[in-house]
C-alpha positions in Angstrom: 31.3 -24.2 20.9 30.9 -21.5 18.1 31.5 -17.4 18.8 29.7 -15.9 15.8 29.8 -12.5 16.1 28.1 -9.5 14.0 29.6 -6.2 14.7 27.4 -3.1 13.0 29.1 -0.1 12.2 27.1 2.9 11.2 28.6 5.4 13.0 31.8 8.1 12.6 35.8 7.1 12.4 36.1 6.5 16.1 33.5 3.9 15.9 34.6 2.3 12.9 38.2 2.1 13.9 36.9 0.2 17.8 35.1 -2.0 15.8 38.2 -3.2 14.3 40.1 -3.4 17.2 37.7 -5.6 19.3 37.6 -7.6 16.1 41.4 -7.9 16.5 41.3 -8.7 19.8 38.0 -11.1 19.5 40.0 -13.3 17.1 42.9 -12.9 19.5 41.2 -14.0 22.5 39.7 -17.2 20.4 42.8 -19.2 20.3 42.4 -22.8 18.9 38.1 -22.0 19.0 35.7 -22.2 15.8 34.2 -18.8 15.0 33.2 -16.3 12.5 32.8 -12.9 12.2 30.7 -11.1 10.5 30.9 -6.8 9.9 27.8 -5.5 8.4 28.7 -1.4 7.4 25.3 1.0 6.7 24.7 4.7 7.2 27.8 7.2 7.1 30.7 4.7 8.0 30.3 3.6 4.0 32.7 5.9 3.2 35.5 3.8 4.9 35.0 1.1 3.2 36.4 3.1 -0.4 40.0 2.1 -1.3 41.1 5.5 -0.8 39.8 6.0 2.6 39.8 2.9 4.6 41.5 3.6 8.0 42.5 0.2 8.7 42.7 -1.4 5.9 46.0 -3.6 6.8 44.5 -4.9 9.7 41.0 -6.1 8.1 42.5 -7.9 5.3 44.9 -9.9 7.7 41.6 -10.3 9.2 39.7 -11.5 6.3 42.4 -13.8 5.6 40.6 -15.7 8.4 37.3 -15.9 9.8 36.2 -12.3 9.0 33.3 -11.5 6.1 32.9 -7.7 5.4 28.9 -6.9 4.3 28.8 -3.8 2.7 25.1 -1.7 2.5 24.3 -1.1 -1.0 21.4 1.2 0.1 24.3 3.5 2.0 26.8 2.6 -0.8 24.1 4.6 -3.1 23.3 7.2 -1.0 26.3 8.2 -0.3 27.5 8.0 -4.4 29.9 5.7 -4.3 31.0 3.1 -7.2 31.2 -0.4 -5.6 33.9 -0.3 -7.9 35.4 1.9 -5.2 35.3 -0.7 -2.1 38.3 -2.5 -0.5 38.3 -6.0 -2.3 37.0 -7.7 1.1 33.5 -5.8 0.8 30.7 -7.7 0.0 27.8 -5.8 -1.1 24.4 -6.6 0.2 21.3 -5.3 -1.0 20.7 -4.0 2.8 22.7 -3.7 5.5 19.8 -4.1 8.2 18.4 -7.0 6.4 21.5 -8.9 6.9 21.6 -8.0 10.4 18.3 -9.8 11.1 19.7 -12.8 8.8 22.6 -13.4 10.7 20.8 -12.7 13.7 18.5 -15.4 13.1 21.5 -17.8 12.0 23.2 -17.8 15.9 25.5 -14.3 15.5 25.9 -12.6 18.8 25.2 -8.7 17.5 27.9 -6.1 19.3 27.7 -2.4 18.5 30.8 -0.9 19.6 
């Protein structure tokens, strides 16, 4: 059996930072199972994706080590005036966040908003 699971985070800090810890404990909790994970960042919770302001930043690289892909919404990365140059190296830019929701939707993720 496969847990593929798409969190979205749009929200403020205290969202962003549960997110990551039901990652942690997802991946935990999945012992010896296939999965993937699969973040997809839009709206306001851009900005903690920048190198300078990522809250947990040790965690979701240990993270990404494994099973965990970070999308990053260039819509919010532009409205927001940020340089992707400015993104933890584990973003990967999309062209738009909701988009990708609905693709990995439609390819079996289970979506969770914390």
């Amino acid at each position: 059996m496969y847990y593929d699971m798409l969190i979205h985070i749009d929200g403020d800090l205290s969202a962003f930072n549960m997110a990551i810890k039901n990652v942690n404990n997802y991946v935990n909790a999945l012992t010896g199972e296939e999965y993937s994970v699969a973040i997809v960042i839009n709206g306001n919770a851009i900005e903690y994706l920048r190198q300078t302001a990522c809250p947990q930043y040790e965690t979701i690289k240990k993270l990404c080590s494994g099973n965990l892909r970070i999308y990053a919404c260039n819509n919010a990365i532009r409205e927001h005036g940020i340089d992707p140059a400015e993104l933890i190296a584990e973003a990967v830019v999309v062209p738009a966040g909701i988009v990708h929701i609905v693709k990995l939707q439609r390819d079996g993720y289970a979506y969770v908003k914390p």
